[in-house]
C-alpha positions as CSV (number, residue, x, y, z in Angstrom):
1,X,0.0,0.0,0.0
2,X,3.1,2.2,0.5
3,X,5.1,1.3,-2.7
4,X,5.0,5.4,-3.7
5,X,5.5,6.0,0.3
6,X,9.7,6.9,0.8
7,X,9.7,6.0,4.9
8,X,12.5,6.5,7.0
9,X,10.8,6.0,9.9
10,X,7.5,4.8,10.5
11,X,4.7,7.1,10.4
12,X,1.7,7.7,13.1
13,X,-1.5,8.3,11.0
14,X,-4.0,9.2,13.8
15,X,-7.3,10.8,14.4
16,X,-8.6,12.0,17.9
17,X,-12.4,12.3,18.6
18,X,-12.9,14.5,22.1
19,X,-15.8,16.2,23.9
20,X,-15.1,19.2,22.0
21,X,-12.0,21.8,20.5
22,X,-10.6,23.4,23.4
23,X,-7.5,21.6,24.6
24,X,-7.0,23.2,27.6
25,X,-10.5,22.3,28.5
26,X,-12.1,19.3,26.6
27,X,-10.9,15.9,26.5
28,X,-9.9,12.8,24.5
29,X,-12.8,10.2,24.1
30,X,-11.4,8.3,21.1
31,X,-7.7,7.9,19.1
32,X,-7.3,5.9,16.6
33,X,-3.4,5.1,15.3
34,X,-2.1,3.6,11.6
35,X,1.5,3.1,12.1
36,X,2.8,2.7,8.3
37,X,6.6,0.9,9.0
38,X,9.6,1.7,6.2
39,X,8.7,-2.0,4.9
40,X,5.5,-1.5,4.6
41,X,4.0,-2.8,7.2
42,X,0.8,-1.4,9.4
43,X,-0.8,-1.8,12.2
44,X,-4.0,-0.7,13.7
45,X,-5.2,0.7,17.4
46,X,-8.4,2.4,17.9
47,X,-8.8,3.1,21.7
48,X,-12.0,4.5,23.5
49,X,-11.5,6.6,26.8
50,X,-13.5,8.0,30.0
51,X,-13.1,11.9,29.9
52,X,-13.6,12.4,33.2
53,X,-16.2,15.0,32.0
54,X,-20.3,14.7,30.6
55,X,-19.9,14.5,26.4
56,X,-22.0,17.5,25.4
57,X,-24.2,16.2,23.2
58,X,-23.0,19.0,20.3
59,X,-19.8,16.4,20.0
60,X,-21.9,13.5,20.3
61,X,-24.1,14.5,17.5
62,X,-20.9,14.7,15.5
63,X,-19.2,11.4,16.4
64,X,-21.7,9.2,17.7
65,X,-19.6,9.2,21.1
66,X,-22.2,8.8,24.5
67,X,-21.2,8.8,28.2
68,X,-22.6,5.1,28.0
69,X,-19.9,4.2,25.2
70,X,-16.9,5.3,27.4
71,X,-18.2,5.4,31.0
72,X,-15.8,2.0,31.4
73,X,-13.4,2.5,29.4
74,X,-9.6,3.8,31.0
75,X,-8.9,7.5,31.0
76,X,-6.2,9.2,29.4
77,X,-3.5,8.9,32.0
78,X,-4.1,5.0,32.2
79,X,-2.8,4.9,28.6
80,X,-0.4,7.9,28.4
81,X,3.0,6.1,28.6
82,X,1.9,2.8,26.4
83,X,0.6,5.1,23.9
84,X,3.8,7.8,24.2
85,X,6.3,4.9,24.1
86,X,4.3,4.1,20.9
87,X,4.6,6.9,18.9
88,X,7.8,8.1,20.0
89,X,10.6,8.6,17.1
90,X,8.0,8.6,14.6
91,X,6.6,10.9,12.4
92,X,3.0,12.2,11.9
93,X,0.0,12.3,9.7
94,X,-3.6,13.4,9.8
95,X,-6.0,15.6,8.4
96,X,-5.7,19.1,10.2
97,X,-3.8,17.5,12.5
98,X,-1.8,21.4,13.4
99,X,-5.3,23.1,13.9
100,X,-6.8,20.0,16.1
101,X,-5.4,16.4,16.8
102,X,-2.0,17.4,18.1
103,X,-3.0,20.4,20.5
104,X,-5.2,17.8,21.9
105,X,-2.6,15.7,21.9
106,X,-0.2,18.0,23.8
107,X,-2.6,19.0,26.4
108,X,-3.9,15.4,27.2
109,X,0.2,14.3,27.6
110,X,0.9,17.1,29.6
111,X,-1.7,16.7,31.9
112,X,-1.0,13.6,32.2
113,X,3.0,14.4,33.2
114,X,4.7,13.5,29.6
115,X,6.1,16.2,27.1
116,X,5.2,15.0,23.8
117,X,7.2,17.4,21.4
118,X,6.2,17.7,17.5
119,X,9.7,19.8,16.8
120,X,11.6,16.7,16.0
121,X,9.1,15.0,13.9
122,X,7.8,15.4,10.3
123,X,4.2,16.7,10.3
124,X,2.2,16.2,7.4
125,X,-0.7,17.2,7.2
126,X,-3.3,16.2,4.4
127,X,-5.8,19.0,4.9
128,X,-2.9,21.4,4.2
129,X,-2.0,19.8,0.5
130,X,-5.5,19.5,-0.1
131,X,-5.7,23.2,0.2
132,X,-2.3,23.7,-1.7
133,X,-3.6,21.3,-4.4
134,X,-6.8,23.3,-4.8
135,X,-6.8,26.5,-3.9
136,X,-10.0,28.1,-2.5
137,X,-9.6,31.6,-4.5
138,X,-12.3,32.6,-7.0
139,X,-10.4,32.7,-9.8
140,X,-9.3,28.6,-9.2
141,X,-13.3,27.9,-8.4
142,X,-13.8,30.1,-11.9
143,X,-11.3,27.5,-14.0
144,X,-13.0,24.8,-11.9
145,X,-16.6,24.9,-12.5
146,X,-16.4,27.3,-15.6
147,X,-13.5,25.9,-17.5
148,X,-11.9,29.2,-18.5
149,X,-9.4,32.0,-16.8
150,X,-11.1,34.3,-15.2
151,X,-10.3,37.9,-16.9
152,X,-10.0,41.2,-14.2
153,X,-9.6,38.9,-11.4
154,X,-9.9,41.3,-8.6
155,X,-12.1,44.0,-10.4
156,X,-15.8,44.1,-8.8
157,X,-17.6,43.9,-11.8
158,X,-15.5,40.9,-13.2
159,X,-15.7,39.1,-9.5
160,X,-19.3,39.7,-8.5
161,X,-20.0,38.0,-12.6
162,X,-17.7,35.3,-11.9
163,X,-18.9,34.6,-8.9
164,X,-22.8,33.7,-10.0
165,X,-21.2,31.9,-13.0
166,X,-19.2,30.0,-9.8
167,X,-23.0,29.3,-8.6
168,X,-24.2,28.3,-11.9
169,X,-21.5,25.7,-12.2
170,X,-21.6,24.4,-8.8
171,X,-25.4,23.0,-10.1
172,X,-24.4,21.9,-13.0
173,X,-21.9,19.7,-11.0
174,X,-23.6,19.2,-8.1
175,X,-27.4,18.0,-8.9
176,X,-28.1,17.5,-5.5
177,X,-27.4,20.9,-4.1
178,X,-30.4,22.6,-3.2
179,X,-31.6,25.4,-5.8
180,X,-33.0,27.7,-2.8
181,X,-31.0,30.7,-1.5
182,X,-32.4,29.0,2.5
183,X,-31.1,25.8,1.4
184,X,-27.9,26.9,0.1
185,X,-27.4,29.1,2.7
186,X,-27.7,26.1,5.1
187,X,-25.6,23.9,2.7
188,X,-23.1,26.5,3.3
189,X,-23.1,27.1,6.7
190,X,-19.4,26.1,8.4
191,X,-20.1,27.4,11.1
192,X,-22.1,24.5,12.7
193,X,-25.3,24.7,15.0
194,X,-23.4,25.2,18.2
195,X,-22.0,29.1,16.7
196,X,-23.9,31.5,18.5
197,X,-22.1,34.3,17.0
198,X,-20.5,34.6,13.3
199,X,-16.5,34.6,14.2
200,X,-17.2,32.0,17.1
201,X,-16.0,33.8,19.8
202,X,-19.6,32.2,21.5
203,X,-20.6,29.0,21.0
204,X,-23.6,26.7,22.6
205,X,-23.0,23.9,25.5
206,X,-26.5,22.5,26.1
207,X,-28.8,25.5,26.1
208,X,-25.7,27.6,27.8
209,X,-23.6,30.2,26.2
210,X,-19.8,29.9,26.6
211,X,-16.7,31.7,25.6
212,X,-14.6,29.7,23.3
213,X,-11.4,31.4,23.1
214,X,-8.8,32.6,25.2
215,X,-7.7,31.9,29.2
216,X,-12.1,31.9,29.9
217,X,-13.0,28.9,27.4
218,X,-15.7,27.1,29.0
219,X,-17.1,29.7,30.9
220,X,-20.8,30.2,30.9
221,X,-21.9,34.2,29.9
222,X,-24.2,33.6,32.6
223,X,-21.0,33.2,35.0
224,X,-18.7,35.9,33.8
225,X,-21.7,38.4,33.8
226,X,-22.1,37.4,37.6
227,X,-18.3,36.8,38.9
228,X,-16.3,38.4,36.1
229,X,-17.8,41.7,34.5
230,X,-14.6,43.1,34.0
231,X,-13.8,40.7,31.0
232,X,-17.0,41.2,29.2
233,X,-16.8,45.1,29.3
234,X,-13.0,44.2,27.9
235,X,-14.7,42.8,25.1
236,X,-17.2,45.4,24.3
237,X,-14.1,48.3,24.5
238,X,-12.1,46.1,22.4
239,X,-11.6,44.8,18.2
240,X,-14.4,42.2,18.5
241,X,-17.3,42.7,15.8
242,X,-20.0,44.2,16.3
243,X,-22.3,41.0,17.2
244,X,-20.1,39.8,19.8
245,X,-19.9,43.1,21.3
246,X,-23.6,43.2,21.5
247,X,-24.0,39.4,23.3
248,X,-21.2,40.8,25.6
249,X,-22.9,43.8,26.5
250,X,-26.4,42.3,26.9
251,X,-25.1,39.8,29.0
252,X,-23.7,42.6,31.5
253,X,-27.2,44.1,31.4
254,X,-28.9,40.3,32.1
255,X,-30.1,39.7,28.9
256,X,-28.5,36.3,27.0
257,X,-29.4,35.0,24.1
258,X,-32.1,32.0,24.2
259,X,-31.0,28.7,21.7
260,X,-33.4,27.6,18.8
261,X,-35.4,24.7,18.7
262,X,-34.5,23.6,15.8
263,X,-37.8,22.0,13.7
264,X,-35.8,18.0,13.8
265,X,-35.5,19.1,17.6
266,X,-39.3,20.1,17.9
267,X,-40.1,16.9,16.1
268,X,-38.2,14.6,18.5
269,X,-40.1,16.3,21.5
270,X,-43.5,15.9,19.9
């Protein structure tokens, strides 16, 4: 399988499931390793852990991950020096592994009293060439669905033109997208249902509103507003946008925003 594969040392292809994206504060609930060998060799772990911590149910929806499903299995530190000893000296592959798998990496070893270090290791990372190998500008999406260069790329007139043509091909391509300016706008939405506002500075945890960046991840608005109104008034003086400013400064004045049933949600409940 790894004839075109030039190996050195083995290489650690591995995914990590967890209760959510904030390493400092969510947790591993699943890893799964392929260790590709220089002679072409594999092998295959997939390992299941307790998180010490409820699975909000935004994760589960996306990995199928309950507190039933890992409630006995080990935790993190259980497995820390089996699974370090195991991917020591090798190098490492994934997809967005920089942006996700090995921050939660990091954090999970450290707590758990190892220094797992990336600086000596090859990191490749297959999201990254996929973006190399097709580039998300207009005038790439132009040649894509158009077939043709795009002329007076960068002009508004030429851009705004190209970009409907964009649409236009995108159908022709895609059958199944829907034909609806809702349904493409919820096609299109990478934001996922747990955003509450547009840069993601807020997100949902259950029907609660938490900060999801910085030193306060995981902390409820409803908390800050109560024990820690000085970092909320930071944010409203400061170079957030305007929506986040807004939630920040409601919250200081009680108000917080209420979550959406959503209409599958409404139908469960009925």
């Amino acid at each position: 399988m790894s004839n075109e594969l030039k190996l050195e040392r083995p290489l650690v292809v591995f995914d990590i499931e967890s209760t959510g994206i904030m390493p400092q504060r969510d947790r591993i609930v699943e890893i799964a390793v392929l260790k590709v060998f220089p002679d072409g060799r594999t092998q295959n772990t997939v390992r299941r852990l307790n998180p010490e911590m409820p699975i909000p149910p935004g994760a589960t929806a996306v990995h199928g991950i309950t507190d039933d499903d890992v409630k006995e299995c080990p935790v993190f530190s259980l497995i820390a020096e089996k699974l370090f000893n195991y991917i020591n000296g090798c190098d490492l592959c994934g997809y967005n592994i920089t942006g996700f798998d090995i921050p939660m990496l990091e954090a999970e070893f450290k707590r758990a009293g190892f220094e797992f270090k990336v600086d000596d290791r090859k990191v490749v990372d297959v999201y990254n060439i996929f973006c190399k190998l097709y580039p998300r500008t207009l005038s790439a999406a132009y040649e894509f669905f158009c077939g043709k260069e795009l002329e007076g790329a960068h002009g508004a007139a030429a851009d705004t033109a190209a970009t409907f043509e964009v649409l236009l091909g995108q159908f022709a391509k895609h059958p199944e997208l829907p034909r609806d300016p809702g349904g493409l706008a919820e096609f299109g939405d990478l934001l996922g249902a747990d955003a509450v506002d547009r840069t993601r500075r807020f997100k949902w945890s259950g029907d609660e509103v938490v900060v999801n960046f910085g030193k306060n991840a995981g902390r409820t608005l409803k908390e800050l507003a109560a024990n820690d109104p000085g970092f909320l008034r930071w944010i409203v003086r400061s170079d957030f946008s305007e929506e986040v400013k807004s939630i920040a400064n409601d919250a200081l004045l009680g108000k917080f925003p209420v979550r959406k049933t959503t209409q599958n949600e409404s139908q469960s409940e009925s």
